[in-house]
C-alpha positions in Angstrom: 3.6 14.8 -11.2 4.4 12.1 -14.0 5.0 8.8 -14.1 6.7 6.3 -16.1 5.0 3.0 -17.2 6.9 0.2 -17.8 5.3 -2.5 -19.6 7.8 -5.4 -19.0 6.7 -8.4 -20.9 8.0 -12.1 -19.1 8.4 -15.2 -20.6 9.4 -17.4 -17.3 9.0 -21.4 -16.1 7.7 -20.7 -12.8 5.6 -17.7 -11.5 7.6 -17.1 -8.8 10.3 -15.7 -11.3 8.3 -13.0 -12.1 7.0 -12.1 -8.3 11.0 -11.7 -7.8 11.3 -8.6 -10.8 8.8 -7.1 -9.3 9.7 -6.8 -5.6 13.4 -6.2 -7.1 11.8 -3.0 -9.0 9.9 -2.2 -5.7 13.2 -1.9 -4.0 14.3 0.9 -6.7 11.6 3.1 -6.8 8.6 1.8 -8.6 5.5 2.1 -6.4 2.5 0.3 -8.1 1.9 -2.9 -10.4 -0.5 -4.3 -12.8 -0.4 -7.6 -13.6 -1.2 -8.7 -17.0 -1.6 -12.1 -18.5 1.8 -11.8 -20.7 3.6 -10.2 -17.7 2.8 -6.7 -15.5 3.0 -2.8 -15.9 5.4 -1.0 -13.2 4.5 2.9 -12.8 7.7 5.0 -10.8 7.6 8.8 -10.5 9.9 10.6 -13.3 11.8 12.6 -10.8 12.8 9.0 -9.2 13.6 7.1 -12.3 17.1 5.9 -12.6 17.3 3.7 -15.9 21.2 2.7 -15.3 20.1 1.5 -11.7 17.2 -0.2 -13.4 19.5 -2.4 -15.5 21.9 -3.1 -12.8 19.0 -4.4 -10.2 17.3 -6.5 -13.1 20.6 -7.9 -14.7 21.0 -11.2 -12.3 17.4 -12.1 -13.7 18.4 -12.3 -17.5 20.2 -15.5 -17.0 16.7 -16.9 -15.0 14.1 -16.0 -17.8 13.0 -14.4 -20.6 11.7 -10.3 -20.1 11.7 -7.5 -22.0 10.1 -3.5 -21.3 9.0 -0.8 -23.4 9.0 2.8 -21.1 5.9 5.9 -22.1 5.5 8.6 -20.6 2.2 9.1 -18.7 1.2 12.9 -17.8 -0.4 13.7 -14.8 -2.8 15.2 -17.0 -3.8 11.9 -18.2 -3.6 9.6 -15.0 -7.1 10.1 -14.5 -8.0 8.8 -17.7 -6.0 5.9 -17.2 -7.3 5.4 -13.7 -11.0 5.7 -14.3 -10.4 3.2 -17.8 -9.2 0.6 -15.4 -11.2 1.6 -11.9 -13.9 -1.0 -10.4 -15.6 -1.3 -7.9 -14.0 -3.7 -5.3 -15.7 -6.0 -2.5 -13.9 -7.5 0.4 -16.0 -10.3 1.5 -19.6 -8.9 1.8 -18.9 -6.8 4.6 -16.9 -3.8 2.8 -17.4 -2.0 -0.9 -15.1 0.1 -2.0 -16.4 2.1 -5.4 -15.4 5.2 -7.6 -17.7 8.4 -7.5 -18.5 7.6 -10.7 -20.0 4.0 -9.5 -23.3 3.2 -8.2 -23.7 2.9 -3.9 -24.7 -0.8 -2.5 -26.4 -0.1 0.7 -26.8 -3.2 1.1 -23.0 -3.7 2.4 -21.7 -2.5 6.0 -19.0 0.0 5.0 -18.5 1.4 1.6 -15.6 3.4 0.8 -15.7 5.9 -2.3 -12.6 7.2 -3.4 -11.5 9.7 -6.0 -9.2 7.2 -8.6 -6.4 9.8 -9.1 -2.7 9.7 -9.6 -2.3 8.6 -5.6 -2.1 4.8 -5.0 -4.5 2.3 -2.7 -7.5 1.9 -4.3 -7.8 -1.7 -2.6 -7.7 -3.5 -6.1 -3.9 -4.4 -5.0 -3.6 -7.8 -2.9 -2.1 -5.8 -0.2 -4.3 -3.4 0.3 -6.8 -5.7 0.1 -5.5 -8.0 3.1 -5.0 -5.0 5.0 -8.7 -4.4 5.6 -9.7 -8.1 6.2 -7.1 -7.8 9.1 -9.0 -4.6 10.2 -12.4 -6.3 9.8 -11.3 -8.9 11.9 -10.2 -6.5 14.7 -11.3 -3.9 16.9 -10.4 -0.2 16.4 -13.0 1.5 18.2 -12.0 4.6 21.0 -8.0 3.8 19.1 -5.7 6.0 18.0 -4.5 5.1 14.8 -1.5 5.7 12.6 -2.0 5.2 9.0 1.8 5.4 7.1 2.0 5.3 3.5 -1.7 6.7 3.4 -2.1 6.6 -0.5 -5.8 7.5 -0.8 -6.3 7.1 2.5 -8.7 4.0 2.0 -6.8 2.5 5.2 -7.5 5.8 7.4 -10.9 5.9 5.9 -12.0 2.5 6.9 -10.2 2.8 10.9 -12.7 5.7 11.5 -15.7 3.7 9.8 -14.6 0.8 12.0 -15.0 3.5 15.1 -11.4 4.9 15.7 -11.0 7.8 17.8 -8.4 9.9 16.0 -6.4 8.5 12.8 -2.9 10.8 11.3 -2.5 9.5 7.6 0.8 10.6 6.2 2.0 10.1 2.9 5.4 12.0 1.3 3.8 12.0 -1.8 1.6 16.1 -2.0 -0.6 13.8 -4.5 -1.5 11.2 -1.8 -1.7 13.9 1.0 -4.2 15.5 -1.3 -6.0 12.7 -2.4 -6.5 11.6 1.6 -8.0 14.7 2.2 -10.5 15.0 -0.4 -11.2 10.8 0.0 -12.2 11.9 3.8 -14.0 14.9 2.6 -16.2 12.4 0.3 -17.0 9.7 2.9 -18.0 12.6 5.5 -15.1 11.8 7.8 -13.8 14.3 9.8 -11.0 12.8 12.0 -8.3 12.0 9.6 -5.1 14.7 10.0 -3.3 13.8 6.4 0.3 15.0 6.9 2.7 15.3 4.3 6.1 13.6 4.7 7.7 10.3 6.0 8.3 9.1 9.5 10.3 12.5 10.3 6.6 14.0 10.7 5.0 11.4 12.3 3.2 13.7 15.8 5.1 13.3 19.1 2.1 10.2 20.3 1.3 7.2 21.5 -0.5 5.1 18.8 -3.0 2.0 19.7 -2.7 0.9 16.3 -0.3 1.3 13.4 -0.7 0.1 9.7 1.7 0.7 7.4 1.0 -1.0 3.8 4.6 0.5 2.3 7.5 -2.0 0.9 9.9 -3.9 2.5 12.9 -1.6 2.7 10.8 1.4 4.0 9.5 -0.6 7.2 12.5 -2.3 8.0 14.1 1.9 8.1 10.9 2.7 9.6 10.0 -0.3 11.9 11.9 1.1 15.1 9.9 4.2 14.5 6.8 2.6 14.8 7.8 0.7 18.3 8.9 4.1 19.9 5.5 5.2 19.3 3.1 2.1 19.7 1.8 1.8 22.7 2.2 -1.1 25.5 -0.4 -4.2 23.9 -0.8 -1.6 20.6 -1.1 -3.7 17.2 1.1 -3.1 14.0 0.1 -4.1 10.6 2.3 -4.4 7.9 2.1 -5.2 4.4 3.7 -4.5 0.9 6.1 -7.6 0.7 6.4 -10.7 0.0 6.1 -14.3 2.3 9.7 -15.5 0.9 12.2 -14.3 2.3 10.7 -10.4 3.0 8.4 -11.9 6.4 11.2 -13.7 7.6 13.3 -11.3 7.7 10.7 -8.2 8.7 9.9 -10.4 11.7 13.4 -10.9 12.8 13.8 -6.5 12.8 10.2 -6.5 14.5 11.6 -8.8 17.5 14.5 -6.3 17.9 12.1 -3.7 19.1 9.8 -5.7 21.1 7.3 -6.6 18.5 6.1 -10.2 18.3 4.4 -11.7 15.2 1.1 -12.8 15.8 -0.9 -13.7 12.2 -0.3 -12.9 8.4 -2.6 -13.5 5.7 -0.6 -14.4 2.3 -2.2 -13.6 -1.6 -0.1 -14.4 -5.0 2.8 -14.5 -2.3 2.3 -11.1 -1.5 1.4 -11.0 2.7 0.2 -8.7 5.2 1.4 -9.3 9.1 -0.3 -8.4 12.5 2.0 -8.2 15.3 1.8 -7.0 18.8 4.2 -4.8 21.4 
């Protein structure tokens, strides 16, 4: 599959200004971000790139500040190139590594995760990803049964079953991610991840003790009822892929709809991810 890079470069007063562009371009498509000292790079899929809608969603922000982008094309043939060029090893406090094949191990940490930097997205060097397994480190998964939505490389999966999970479904609707999961579980001898390919309409008829879903904030809030259906009784939901203001506010308002009450979030660059309880 190929992508589109965006490199948008932002001239803006306050940082803020430019955290609002990018979750405006994650509510049209684009799916990952780099962040770059003269402004960011935003990658969408070609098949999903819409450069009239584009325009119209980053229009209001002209009047704010000060941005311009240039669009290339980027092969699939290539994304590993680009991947490996910008791929290193990442630590999460000093109990979890997470490196490339191509990387040395560190025995000396508790869990490492190696994953395969292809075209599918959650390598862990994004903030949310990254606050997603602190959360986990901090509690217990052990004997659960856990949903991982929006598996990307699986690195969420991966580290449930490290952390002692009984049974974890990763599903991504990218075939990419769903194949990237597969071979990431193959290469960090796991053998109870089922990767599914689709979105919440192939999510197994189950009860889940645990849920994480690292996505954006227009795909929970279709998918958060979804989740409740299928968490169980005390289960625990973790969320993350927005922003504090005004994306938690208003996730934790759809969450008490369905019986889910906010318990904790952990917040990085503004970007947050939220534990919360049925």
């Amino acid at each position: 599959m190929n992508y589109y890079e965006l490199l948008f470069i932002v001239i803006a007063t306050e940082d803020y200004q430019q955290d609002m562009l990018i979750n405006t371009l994650g509510e049209v498509g684009f799916d990952t971000f780099e962040e770059l000292e003269f402004g960011f790079k935003a990658y969408i899929r070609v098949n999903d790139f819409d450069e009239a809608k584009l325009i119209d969603a980053i229009e209001p922000y002209r009047e704010m500040f000060t941005f311009s982008y240039e669009i290339t094309l980027i092969p699939q043939k290539n994304w590993n190139e680009v991947w490996e060029s910008n791929f290193e090893p990442i630590l999460i406090g000093d109990k979890i590594y997470v490196r490339a094949t191509f990387h040395e191990p560190r025995p000396e940490f508790e869990y490492e995760i190696v994953i395969d930097p292809k075209m599918a997205f959650g390598t862990g060097h994004h903030q949310t990803t990254s606050m997603m397994l602190q959360l986990m480190l901090e509690n217990e998964f052990a004997g659960k049964n856990v949903l991982d939505m929006g598996c990307g490389t699986g690195i969420l999966a991966i580290m449930a079953s490290k952390l002692g999970a009984e049974k974890v479904t990763a599903i991504d609707y990218d075939p990419v991610c769903f194949d990237s999961t597969i071979e990431n579980a193959q290469l960090n001898n796991i053998d109870n991840i089922e990767a599914l390919c689709g979105s919440k309409e192939v999510i197994p008829n189950d009860q889940y003790d645990t849920i994480l879903a690292n996505i954006n904030r227009n795909i929970l809030l279709d998918q958060i009822l979804s989740y409740s259906e299928i968490l169980k009784t005390d289960g625990e939901l973790y969320l993350s892929g927005f922003y504090e203001q005004p994306d938690l506010d208003i996730i934790m308002d759809e969450a008490r709809k369905y019986g889910l009450k906010y318990i904790i979030h952990k917040k990085d660059k503004d970007w947050v991810a939220a534990k919360f309880v049925k």
